[in-house]
N, C-alpha and C positions, 0 to 999 in steps of 0.2 A: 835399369833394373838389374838385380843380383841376380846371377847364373845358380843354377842348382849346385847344392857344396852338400858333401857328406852330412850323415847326421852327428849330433855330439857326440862325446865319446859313451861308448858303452855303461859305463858303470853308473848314470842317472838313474833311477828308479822307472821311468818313463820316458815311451816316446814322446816330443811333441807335438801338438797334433797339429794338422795343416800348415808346418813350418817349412815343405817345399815349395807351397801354392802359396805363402806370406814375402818367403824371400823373390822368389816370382812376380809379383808384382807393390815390393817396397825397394826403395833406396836405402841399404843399409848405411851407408855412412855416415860420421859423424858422431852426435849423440843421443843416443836411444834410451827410453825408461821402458822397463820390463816392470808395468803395473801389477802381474799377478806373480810374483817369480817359481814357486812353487820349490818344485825339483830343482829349478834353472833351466831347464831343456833348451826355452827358451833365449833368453840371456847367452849361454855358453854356444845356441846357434849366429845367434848376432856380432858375437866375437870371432867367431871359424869365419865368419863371413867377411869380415871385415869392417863392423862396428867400432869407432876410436874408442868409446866408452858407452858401455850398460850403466844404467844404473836399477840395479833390482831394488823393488818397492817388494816387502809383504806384510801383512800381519800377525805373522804368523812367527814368534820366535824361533820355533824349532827349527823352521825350513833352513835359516841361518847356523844355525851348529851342526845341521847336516850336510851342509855348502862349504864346510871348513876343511873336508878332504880334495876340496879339487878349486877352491875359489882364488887359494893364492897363485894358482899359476898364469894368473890375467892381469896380477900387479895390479897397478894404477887405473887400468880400463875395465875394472868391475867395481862399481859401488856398490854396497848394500845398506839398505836404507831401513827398515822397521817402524811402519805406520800403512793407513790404508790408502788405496789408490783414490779414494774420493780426495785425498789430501795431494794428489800429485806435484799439483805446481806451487805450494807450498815445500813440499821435499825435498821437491830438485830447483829450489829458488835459485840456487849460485851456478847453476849450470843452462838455464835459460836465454833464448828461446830455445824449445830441442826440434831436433830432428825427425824425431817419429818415437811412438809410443805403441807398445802392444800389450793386448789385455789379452789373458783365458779366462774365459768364467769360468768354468767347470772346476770342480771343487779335485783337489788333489788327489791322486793315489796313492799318495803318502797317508794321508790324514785317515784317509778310506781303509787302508791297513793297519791301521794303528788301531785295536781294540780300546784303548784305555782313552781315546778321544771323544768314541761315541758316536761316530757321525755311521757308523755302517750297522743294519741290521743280520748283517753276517760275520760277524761276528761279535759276539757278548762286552758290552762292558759298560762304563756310568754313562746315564744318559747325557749327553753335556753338547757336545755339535759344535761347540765355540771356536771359532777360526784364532780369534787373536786370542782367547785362553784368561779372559773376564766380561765381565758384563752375566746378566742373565744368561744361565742357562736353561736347553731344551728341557729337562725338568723340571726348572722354576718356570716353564710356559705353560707343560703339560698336567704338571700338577697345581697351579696356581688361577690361569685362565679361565674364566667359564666357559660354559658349554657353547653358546652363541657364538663366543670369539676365536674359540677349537676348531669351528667347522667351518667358520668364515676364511680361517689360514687355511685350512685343507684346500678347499674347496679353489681359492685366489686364488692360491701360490703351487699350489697341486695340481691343480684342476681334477680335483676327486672326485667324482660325480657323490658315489657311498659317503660326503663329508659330515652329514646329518647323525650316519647309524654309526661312524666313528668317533664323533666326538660323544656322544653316549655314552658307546662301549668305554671310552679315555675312563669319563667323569667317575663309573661304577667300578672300574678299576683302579681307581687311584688310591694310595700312592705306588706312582710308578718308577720307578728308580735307573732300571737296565736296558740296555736295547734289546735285550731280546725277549724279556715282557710286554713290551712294547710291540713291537712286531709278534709278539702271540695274541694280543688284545686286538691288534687290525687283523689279523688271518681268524680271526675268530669270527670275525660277523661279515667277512667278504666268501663268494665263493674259491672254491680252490683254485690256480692258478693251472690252463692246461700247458702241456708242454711246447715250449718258444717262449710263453708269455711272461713277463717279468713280475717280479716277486712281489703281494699282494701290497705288501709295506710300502712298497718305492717309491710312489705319488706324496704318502703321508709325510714319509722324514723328507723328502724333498723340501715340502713346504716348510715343516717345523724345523728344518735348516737354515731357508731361504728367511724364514721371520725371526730366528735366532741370531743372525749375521747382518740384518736389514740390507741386503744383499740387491734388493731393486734401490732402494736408498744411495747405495752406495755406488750402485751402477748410475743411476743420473747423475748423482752430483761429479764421479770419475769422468763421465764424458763432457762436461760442464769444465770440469778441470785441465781436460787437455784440449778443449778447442783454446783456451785462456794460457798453455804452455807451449803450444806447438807455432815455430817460424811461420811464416805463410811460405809454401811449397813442403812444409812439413806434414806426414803421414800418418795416420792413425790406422793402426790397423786389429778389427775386436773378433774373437772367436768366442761363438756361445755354441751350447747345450743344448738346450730345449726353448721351447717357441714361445715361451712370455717374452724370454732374455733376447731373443731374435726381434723379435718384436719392437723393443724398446731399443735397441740399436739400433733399427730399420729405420722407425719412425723420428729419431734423433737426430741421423744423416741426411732422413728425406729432408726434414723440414731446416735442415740448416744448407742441404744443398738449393734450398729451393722450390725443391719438388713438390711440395704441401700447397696447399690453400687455392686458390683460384677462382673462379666464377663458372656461371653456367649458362646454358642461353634465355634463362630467366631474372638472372641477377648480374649486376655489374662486376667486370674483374675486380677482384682484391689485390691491394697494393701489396708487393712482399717485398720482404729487407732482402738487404744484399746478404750472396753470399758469404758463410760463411768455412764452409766446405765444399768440394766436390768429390763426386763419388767414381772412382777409380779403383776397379769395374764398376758399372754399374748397378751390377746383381751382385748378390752373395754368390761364394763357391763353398762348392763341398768337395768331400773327399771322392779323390778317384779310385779305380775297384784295388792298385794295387797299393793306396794306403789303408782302406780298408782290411786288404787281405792278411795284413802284418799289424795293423791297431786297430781292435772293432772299436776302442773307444770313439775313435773319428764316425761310428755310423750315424751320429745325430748332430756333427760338428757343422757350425755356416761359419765361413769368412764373411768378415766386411770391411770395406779398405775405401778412406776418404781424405783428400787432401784439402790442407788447410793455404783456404785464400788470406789478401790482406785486410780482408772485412774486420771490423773490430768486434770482439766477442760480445754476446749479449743474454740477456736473463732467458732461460726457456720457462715455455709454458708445458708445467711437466701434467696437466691435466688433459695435454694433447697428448703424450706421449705412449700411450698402451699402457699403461700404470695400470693394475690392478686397485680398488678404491684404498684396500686397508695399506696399500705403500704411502697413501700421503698423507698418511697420520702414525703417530708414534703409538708403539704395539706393548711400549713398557715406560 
């Protein structure tokens, strides 16, 4: 296991989160894919550490022209790749089998700062949310969608409970163009927010994020992808957000560790396939009080860390998986 190493250097836009508790219990060496690359935080800790070679996956063009003041100083042992991590073991086909793989779900602070992206209702600008920067956008959901299919994203992907009196408020306001019409149309018909509590929007855009980017989609098919890339004694290691995304990485590790299915003393065991991961730890970790104290981002952060046996990969059944219904159909 890799010893505790500094964090990257200073001048990333962000910390990474639970990158002491990842290098803590991963084998950095070798070849690593940084599925979310974001900033890099991640990536550029994999190299301080002593990864031979990153190779950064994003979607995201930008993240790459903003990686171009500090990427050449890793030469040869930083790739950057540009496509989604549902595409992994297509991307990094020539560098196969890898060593370990790590994902962040959690949606940039770059992107989140960026007014003219849209993904934040704090600050104004088009509504659009788009991670790779085509396909449909959150305005062609919010103005195009009907009412039923507004409240059913809320509702999934949010867990909004008010998803009914919001996609109303949406349909009577439309067309909506800005983020911060938008978040005047949802602070409209929820009560005021008291103070601690977070901002009446943030369940909404969550979801109309989450179903702009098909972001559970891409999360099964991503961990589908690297049980199919990783050696056997190779690591995966996924940081999520909030508890659907915990969820479905929970439920994806159990049942490929194992852990799933079984009998009862009314029914006969059920036969289970071999592994094809095991789970090292075997709970998720969170952040301890002193990364909290220095990134409240980490306050809703789970690690989960599984290594890959020589079981041969197999199809999942993603209707086991905590999928929300509207993830296992196309929403455009």
């Amino acid at each position: 296991m890799a010893a505790h190493v500094h964090q990257p250097k200073s001048d990333a836009p962000h910390l990474p989160v639970l990158i002491d508790a990842i290098l803590e219990n991963v084998d950095v060496s070798g070849v690593w894919l940084d599925g979310t690359f974001g900033a890099g935080g991640y990536s550029r800790a994999f190299l301080e550490a002593g990864s031979d070679t990153v190779i950064g996956v994003d979607r995201d063009p930008m993240v790459f022209e903003m990686a171009q003041t500090w990427a050449a100083e890793y030469g040869e042992r930083l790739k950057l790749v540009e496509g989604t991590f549902s595409d992994l073991d297509t991307l990094a086909a020539d560098l196969q089998p890898l060593d370990g793989i790590v994902l962040d779900l959690g949606v940039s602070s770059m992107q989140l700062d960026q007014a003219e992206r849209g993904f934040s209702f704090l600050r104004d600008g088009p509504l659009d949310m788009r991670m790779a920067q085509d396909g449909p956008s959150a305005a062609d959901l919010v103005n195009g969608a009907d009412e039923a299919l507004i409240a059913d994203i809320l509702f999934q992907y949010g867990e909004e409970r008010a998803s009914r009196r919001i996609a109303r408020a949406i349909i009577s306001a439309r067309p909506i163009t800005t983020t911060a019409r938008l978040a005047e149309v949802i602070e409209g018909v929820l009560p005021k927010s008291k103070p601690g509590q977070s901002h009446p929007a943030t369940r909404s855009f969550q979801a109309i994020r989450i179903a702009v980017n098909d972001e559970f989609g891409q999360l099964i098919k991503g961990l589908e992808a690297a049980e199919r890339a990783l050696k056997p004694g190779g690591q995966l290691a996924v940081v999520s957000f909030h508890s659907l995304e915990d969820r479905i990485v929970k439920k994806f590790m159990a049942a490929r560790a194992g852990a799933t299915g079984g009998g009862s003393r009314y029914a006969p065991e059920i036969e289970k396939d071999d592994p094809t991961f095991t789970l090292t730890p075997r709970r998720a970790i969170a952040a301890d009080k002193d990364e909290l104290a220095r990134n409240p981002r980490a306050r809703s952060a789970k690690l989960r860390v599984a290594t890959r046996t020589d079981t041969l990969p197999r199809a999942s059944d993603r209707a086991g998986l905590g999928l929300p219904k509207l993830a296992l159909k196309e929403l455009f």
